[in-house]
C-alpha positions as CSV (number, residue, x, y, z in Angstrom):
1,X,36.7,66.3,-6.2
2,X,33.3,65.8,-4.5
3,X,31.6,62.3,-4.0
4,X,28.9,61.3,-5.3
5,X,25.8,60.8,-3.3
6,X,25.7,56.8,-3.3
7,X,21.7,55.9,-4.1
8,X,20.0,54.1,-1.6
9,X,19.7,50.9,-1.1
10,X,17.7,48.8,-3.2
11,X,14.8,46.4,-1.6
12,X,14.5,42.7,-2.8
13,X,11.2,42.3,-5.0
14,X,8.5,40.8,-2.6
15,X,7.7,37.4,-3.8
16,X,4.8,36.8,-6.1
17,X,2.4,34.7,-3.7
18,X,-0.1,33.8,-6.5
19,X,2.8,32.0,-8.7
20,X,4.2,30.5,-5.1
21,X,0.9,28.8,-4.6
22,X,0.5,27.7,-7.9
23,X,3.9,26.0,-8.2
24,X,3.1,24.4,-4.3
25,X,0.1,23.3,-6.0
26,X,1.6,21.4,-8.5
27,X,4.1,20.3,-6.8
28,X,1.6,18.6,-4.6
29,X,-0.2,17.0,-7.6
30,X,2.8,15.7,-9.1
31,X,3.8,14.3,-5.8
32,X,0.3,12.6,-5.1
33,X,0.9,11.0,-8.8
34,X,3.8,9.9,-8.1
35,X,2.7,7.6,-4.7
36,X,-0.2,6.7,-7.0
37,X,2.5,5.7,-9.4
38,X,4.1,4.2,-6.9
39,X,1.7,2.0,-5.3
40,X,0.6,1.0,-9.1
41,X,4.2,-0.6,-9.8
42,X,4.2,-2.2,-6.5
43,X,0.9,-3.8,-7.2
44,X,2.2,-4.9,-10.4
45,X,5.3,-6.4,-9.2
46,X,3.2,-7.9,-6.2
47,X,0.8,-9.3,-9.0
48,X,3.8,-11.6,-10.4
49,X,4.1,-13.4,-7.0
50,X,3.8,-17.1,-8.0
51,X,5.2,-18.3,-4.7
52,X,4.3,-18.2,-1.3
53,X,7.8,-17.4,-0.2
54,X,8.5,-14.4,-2.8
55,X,8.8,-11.2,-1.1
56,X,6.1,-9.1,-1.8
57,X,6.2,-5.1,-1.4
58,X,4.2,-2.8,1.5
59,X,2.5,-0.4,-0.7
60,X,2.8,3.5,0.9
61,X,-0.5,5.0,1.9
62,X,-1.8,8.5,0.7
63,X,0.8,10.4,2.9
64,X,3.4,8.0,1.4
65,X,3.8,6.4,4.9
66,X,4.8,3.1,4.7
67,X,3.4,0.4,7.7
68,X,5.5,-1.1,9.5
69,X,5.9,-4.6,10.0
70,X,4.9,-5.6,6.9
71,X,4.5,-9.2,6.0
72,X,7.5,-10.7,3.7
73,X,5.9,-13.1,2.2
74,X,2.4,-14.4,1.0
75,X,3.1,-17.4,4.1
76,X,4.0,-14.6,6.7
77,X,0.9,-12.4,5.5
78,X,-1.5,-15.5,5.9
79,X,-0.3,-16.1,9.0
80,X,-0.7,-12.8,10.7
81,X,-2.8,-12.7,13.4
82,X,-6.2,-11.2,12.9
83,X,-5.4,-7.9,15.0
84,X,-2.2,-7.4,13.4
85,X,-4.5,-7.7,9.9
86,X,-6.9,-5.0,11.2
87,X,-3.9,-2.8,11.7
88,X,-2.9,-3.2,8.3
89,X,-6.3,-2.8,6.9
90,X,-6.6,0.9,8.8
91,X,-3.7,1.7,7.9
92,X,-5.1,1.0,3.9
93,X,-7.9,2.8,5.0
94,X,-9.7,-0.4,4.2
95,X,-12.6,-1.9,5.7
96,X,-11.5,-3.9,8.8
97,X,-15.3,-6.4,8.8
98,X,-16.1,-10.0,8.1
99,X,-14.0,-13.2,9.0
100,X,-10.0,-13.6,8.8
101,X,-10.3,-15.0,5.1
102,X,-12.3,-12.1,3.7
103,X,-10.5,-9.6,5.4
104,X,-7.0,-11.1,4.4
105,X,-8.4,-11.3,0.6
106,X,-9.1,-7.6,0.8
107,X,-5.8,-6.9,2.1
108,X,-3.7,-9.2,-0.4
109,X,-6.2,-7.7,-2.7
110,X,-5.6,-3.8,-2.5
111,X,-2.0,-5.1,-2.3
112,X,-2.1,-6.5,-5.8
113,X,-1.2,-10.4,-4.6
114,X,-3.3,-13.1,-6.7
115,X,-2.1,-16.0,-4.7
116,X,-3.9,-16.6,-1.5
């Protein structure tokens, strides 16, 4: 009996590079909603502070870094020192002007923290 010519090998499909980029581009929106989502429940939580010795939470930046150090408390955040505030407002990608006071609002501000 004679054998039968085996058929080549089949090639894998080449991927479909228009739905790749679409799905990496919503994957990317999803994950920028969901550090926007993020940083929205911290503020929330950070909103409820009623003491100056409740932890309150380091928000994430827009690359979902987090800083560190972070202040622990609404004590430990008033008494940074102004560099260390500076360093905390770039990192915020907030303005880093004026005296300690305003610029610790702003910070405890973006952060969500009433008490000050």
């Amino acid at each position: 009996m004679a054998q039968q010519p085996q058929p080549p090998p089949q090639r894998p499909p080449l991927p479909n590079f228009n739905r790749m980029n679409q799905a990496f581009q919503i994957i990317t929106q999803e994950c920028s909603r969901f550090c926007i989502d993020t940083r929205s429940y911290y503020r929330s939580v950070n909103s409820c502070v009623t003491g100056e010795n409740e932890d309150i939470i380091a928000l994430p930046d827009f690359q979902n870094a987090y800083p560190n150090p972070f202040p622990t408390n609404v004590q430990s955040l008033r008494d940074l020192p102004g560099q260390n505030l500076d360093t905390l407002l770039a990192f915020y990608g907030l303005q880093v002007i004026g005296g300690l006071d305003a610029r610790q609002k702003r910070l405890a501000e973006y952060l969500g923290i009433k008490l000050l």
